[in-house]
Biopython code that builds the backbone (N, CA, C, O; Angstrom):
import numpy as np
from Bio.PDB.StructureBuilder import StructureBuilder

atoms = [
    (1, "UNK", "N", (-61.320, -27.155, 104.914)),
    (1, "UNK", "CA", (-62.705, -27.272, 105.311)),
    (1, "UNK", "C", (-62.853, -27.811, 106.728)),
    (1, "UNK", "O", (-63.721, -27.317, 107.448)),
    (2, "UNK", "N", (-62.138, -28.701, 107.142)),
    (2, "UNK", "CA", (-62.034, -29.194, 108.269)),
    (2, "UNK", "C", (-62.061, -28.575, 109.700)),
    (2, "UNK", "O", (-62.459, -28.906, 110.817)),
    (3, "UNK", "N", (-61.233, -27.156, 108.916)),
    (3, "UNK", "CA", (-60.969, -26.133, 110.488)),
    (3, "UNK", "C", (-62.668, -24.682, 110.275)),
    (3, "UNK", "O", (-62.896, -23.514, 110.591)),
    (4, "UNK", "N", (-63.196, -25.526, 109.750)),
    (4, "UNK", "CA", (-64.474, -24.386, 109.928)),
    (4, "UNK", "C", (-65.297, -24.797, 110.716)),
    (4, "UNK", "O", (-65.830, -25.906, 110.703)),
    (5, "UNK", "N", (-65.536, -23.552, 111.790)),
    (5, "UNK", "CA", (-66.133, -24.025, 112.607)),
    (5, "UNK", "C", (-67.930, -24.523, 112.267)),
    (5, "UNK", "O", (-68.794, -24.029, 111.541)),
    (6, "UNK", "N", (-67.916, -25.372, 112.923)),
    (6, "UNK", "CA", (-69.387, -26.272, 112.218)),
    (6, "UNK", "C", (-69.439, -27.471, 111.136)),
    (6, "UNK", "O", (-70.359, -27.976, 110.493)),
    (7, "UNK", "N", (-68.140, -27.687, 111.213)),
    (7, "UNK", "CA", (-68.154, -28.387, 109.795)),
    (7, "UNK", "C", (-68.080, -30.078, 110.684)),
    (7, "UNK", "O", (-67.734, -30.470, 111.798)),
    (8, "UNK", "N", (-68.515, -30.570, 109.680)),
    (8, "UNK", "CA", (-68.519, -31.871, 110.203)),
    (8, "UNK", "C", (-68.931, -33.117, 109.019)),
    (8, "UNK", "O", (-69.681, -33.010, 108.049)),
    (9, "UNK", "N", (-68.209, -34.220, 109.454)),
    (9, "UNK", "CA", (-68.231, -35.348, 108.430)),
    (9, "UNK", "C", (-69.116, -36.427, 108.021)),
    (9, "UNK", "O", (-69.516, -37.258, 108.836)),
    (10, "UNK", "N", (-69.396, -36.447, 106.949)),
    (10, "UNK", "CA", (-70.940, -37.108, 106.686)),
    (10, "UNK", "C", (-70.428, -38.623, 105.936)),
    (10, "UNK", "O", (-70.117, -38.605, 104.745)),
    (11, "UNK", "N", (-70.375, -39.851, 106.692)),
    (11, "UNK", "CA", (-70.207, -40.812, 106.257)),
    (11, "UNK", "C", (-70.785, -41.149, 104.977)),
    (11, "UNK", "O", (-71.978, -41.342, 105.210)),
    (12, "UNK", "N", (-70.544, -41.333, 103.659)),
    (12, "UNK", "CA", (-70.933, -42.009, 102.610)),
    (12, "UNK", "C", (-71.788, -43.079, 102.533)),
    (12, "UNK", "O", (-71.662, -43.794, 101.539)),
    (13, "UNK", "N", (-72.796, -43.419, 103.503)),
    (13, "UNK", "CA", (-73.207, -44.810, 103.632)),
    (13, "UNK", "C", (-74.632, -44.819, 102.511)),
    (13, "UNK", "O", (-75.078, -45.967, 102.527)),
    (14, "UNK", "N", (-75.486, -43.902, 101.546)),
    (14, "UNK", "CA", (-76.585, -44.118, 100.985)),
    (14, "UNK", "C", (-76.370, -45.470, 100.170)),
    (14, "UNK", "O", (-75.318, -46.065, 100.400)),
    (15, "UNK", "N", (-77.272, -46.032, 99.222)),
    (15, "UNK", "CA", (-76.991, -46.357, 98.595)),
    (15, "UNK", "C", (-78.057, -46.536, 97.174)),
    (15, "UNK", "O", (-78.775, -47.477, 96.838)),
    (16, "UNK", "N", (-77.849, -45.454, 96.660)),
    (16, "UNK", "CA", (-78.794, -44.881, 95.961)),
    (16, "UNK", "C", (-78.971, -45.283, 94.958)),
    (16, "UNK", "O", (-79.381, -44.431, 94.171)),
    (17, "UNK", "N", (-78.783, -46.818, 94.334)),
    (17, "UNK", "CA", (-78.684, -47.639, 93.159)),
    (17, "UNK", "C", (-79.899, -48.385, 93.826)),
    (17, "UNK", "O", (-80.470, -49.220, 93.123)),
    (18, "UNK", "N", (-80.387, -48.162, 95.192)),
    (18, "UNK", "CA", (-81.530, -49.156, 96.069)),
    (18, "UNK", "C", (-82.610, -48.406, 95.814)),
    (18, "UNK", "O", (-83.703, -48.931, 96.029)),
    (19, "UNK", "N", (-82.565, -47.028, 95.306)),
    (19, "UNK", "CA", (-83.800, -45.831, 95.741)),
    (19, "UNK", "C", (-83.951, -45.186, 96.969)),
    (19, "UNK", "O", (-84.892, -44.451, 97.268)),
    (20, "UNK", "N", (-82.914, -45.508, 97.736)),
    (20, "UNK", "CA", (-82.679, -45.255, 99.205)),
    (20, "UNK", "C", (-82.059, -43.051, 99.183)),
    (20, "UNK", "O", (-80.959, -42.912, 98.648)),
    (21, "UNK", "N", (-82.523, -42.091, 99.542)),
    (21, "UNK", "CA", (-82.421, -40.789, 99.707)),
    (21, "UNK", "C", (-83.126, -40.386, 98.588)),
    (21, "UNK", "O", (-82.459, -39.704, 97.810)),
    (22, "UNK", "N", (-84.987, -40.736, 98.073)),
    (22, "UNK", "CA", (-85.161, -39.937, 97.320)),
    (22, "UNK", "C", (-85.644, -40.689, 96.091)),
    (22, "UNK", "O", (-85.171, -41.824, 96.027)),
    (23, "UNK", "N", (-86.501, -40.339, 95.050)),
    (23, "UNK", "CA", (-87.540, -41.068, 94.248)),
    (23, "UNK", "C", (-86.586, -41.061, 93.061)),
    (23, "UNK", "O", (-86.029, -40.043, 92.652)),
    (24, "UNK", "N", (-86.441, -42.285, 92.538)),
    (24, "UNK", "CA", (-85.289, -42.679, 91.512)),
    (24, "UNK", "C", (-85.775, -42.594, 90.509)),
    (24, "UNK", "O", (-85.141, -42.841, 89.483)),
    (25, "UNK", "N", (-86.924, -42.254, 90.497)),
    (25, "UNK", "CA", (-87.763, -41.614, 88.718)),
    (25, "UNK", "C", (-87.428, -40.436, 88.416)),
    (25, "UNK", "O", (-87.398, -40.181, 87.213)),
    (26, "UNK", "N", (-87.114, -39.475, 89.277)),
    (26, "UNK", "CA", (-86.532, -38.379, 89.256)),
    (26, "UNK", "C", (-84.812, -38.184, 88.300)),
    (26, "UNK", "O", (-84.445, -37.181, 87.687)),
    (27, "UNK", "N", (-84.200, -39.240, 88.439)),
    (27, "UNK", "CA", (-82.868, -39.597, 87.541)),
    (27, "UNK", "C", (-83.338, -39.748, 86.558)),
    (27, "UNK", "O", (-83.858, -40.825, 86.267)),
    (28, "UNK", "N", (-83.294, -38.381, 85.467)),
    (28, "UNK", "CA", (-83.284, -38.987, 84.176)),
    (28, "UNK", "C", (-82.273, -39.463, 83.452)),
    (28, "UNK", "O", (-82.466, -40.180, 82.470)),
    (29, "UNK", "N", (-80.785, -39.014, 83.978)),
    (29, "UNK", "CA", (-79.543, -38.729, 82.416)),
    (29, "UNK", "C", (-78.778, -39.088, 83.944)),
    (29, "UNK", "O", (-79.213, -38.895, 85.079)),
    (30, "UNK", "N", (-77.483, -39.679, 83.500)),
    (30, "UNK", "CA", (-75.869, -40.150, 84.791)),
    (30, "UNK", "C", (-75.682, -38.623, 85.396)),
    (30, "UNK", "O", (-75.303, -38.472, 86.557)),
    (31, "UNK", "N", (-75.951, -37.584, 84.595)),
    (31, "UNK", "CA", (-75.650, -36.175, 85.255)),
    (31, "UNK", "C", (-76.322, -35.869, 86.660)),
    (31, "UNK", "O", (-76.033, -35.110, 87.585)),
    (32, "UNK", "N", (-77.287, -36.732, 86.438)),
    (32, "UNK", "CA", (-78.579, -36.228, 87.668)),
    (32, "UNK", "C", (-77.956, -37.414, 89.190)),
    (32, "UNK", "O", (-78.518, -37.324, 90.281)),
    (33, "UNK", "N", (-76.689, -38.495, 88.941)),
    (33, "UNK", "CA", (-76.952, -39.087, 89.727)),
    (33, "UNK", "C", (-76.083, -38.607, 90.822)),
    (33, "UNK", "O", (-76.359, -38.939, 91.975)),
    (34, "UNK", "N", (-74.984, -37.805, 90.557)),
    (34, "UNK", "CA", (-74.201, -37.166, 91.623)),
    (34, "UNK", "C", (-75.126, -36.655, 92.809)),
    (34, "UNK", "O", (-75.274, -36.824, 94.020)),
    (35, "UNK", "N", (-75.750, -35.814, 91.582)),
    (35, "UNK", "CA", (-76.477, -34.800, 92.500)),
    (35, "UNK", "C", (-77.613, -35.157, 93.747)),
    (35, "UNK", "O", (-77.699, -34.716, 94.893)),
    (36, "UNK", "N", (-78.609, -36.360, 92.841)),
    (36, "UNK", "CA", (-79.313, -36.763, 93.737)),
    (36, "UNK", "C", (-78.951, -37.777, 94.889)),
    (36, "UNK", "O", (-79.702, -38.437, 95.607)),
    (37, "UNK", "N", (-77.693, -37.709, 94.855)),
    (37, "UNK", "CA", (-77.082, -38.502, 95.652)),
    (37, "UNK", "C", (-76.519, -37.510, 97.279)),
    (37, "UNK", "O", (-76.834, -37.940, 98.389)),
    (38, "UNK", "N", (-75.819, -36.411, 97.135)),
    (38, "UNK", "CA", (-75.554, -35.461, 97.342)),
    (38, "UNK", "C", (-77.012, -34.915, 98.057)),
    (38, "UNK", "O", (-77.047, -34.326, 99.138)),
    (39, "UNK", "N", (-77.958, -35.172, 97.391)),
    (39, "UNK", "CA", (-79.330, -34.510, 98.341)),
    (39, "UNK", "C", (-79.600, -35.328, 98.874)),
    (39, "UNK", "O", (-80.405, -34.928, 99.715)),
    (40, "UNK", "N", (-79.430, -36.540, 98.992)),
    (40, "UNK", "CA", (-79.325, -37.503, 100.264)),
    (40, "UNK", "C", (-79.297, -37.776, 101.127)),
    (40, "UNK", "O", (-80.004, -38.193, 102.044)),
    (41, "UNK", "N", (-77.740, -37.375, 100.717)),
    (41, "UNK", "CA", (-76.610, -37.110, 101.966)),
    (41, "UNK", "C", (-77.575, -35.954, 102.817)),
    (41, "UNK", "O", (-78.436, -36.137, 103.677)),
    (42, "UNK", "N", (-77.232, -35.126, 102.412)),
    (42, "UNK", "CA", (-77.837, -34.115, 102.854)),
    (42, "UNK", "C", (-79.323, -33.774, 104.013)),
    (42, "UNK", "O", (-79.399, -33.325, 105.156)),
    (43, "UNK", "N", (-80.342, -34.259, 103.003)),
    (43, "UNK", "CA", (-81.058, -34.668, 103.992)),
    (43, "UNK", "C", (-81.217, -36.037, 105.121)),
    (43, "UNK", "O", (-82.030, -36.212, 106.029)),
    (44, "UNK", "N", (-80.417, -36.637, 104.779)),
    (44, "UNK", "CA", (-79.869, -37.725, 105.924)),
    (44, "UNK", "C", (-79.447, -37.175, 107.107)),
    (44, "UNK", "O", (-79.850, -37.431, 108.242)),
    (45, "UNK", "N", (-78.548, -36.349, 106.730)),
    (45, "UNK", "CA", (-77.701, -35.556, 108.015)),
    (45, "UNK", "C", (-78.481, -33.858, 108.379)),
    (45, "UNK", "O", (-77.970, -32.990, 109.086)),
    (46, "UNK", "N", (-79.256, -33.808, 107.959)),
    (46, "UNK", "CA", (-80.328, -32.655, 108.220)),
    (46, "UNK", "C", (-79.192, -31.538, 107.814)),
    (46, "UNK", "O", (-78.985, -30.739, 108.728)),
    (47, "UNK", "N", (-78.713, -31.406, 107.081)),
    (47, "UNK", "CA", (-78.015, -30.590, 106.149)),
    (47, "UNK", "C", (-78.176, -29.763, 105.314)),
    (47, "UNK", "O", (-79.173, -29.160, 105.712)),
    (48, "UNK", "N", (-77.732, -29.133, 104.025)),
    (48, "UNK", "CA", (-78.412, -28.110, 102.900)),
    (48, "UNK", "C", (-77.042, -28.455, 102.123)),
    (48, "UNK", "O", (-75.862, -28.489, 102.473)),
    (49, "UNK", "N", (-78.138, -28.845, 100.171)),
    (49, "UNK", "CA", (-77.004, -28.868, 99.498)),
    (49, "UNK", "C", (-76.730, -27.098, 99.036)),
    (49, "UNK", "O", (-77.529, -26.185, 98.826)),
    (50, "UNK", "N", (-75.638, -27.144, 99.016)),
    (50, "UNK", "CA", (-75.458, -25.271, 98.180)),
    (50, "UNK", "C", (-74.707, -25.835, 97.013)),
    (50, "UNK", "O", (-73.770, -26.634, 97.007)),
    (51, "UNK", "N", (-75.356, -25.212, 95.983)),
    (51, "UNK", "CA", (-74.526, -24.851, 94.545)),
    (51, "UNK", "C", (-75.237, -23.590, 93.878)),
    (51, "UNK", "O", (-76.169, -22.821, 94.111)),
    (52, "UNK", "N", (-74.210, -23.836, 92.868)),
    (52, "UNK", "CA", (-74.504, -22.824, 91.942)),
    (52, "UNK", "C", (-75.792, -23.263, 90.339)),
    (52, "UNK", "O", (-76.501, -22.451, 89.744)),
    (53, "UNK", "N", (-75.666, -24.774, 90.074)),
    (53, "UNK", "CA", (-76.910, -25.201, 89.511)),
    (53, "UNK", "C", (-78.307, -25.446, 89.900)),
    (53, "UNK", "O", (-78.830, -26.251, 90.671)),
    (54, "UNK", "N", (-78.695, -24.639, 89.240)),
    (54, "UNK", "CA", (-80.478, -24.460, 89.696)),
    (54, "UNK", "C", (-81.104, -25.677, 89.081)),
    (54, "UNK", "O", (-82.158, -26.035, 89.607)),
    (55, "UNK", "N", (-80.643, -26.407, 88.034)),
    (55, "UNK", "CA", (-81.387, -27.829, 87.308)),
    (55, "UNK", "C", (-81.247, -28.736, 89.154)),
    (55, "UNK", "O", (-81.829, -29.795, 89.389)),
    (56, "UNK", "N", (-80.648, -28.228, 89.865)),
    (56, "UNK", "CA", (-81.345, -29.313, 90.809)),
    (56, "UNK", "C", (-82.262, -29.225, 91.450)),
    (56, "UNK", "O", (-82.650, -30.152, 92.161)),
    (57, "UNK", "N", (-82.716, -28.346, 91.385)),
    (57, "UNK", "CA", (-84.281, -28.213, 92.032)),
    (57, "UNK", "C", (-85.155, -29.248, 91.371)),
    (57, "UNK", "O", (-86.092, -29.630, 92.072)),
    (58, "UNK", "N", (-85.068, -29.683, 90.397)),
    (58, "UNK", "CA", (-86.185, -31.054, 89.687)),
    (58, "UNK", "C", (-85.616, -32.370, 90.593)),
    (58, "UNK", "O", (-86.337, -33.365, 90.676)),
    (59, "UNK", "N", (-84.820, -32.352, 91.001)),
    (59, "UNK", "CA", (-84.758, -33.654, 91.501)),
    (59, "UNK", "C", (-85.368, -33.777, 92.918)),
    (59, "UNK", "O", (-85.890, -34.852, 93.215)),
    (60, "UNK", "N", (-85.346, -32.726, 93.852)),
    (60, "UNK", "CA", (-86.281, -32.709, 94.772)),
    (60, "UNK", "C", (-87.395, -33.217, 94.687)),
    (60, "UNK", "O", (-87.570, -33.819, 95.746)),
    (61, "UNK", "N", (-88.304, -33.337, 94.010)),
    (61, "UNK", "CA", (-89.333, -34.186, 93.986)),
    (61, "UNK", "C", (-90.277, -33.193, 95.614)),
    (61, "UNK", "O", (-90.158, -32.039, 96.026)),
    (62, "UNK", "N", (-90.985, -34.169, 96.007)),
    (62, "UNK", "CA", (-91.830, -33.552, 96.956)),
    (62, "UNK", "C", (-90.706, -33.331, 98.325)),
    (62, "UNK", "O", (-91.343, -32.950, 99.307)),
    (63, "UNK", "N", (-89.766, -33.424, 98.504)),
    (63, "UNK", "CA", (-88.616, -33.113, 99.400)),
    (63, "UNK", "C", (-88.887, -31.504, 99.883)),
    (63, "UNK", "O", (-89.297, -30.804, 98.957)),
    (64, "UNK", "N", (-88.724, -30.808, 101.188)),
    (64, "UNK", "CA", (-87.861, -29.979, 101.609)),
    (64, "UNK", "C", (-87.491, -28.544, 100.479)),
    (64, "UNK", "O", (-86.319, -28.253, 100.718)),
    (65, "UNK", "N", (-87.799, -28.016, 99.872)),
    (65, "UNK", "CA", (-87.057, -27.009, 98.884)),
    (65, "UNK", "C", (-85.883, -26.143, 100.014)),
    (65, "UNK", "O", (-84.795, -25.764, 99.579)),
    (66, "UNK", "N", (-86.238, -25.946, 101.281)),
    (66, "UNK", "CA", (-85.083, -25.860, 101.813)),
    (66, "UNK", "C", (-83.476, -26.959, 101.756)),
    (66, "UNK", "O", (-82.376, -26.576, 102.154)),
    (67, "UNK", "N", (-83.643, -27.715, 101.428)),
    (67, "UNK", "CA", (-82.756, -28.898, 101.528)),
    (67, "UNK", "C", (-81.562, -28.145, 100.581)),
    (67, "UNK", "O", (-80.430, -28.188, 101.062)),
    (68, "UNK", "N", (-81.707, -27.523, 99.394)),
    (68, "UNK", "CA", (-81.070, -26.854, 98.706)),
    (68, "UNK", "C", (-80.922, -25.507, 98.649)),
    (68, "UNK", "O", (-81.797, -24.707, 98.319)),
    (69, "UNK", "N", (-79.606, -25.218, 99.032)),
    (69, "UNK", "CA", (-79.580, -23.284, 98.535)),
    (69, "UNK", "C", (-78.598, -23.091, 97.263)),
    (69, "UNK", "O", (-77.602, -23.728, 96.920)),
    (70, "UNK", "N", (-79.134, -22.175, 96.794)),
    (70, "UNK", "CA", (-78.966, -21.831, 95.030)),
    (70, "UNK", "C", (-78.266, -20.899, 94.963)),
    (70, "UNK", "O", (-78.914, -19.860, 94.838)),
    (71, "UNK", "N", (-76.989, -20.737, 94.992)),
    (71, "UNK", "CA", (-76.273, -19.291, 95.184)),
    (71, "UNK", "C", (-76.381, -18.742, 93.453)),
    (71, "UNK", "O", (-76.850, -19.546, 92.648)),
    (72, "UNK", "N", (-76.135, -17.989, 93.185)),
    (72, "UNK", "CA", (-76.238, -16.893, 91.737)),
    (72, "UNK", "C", (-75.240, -15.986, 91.731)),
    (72, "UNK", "O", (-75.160, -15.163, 90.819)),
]
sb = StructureBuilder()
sb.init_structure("model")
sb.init_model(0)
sb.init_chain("A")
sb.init_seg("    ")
for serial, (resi, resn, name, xyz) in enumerate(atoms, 1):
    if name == "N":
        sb.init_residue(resn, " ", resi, " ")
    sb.init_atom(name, np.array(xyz, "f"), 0.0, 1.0, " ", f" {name:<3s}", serial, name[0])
structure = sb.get_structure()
């Protein structure tokens, strides 16, 4: 990943046990906390999460729907 061009490294610093990247009512179940963590990141670093699970679109909340792309 390293040798693609554009790629670049996103320090780990959220800390999303504070509510810090994003409305923590949105976490319902431990499954949801990767993720909303991950959209964080993401929009921290003006980024886009890509996956293949569409259940993350609920955690967006009033966020960006660009912030996430949904491959199929």
């Amino acid at each position: 990943m390293t040798y693609i061009e554009g790629h670049e490294f996103w320090i780990d610093d959220l800390r999303i046990v504070t509510g810090e990247g994003g409305d923590p009512n949105l976490i319902k179940s431990h499954r949801d906390v990767t993720d909303a963590h991950l959209l964080a990141l993401a929009e921290r670093y003006g980024g886009r999460l890509v996956t293949f699970d569409s259940r993350i679109s609920r955690l967006l909340g009033d966020r960006d729907p660009s912030l996430v792309d949904i491959q199929s």
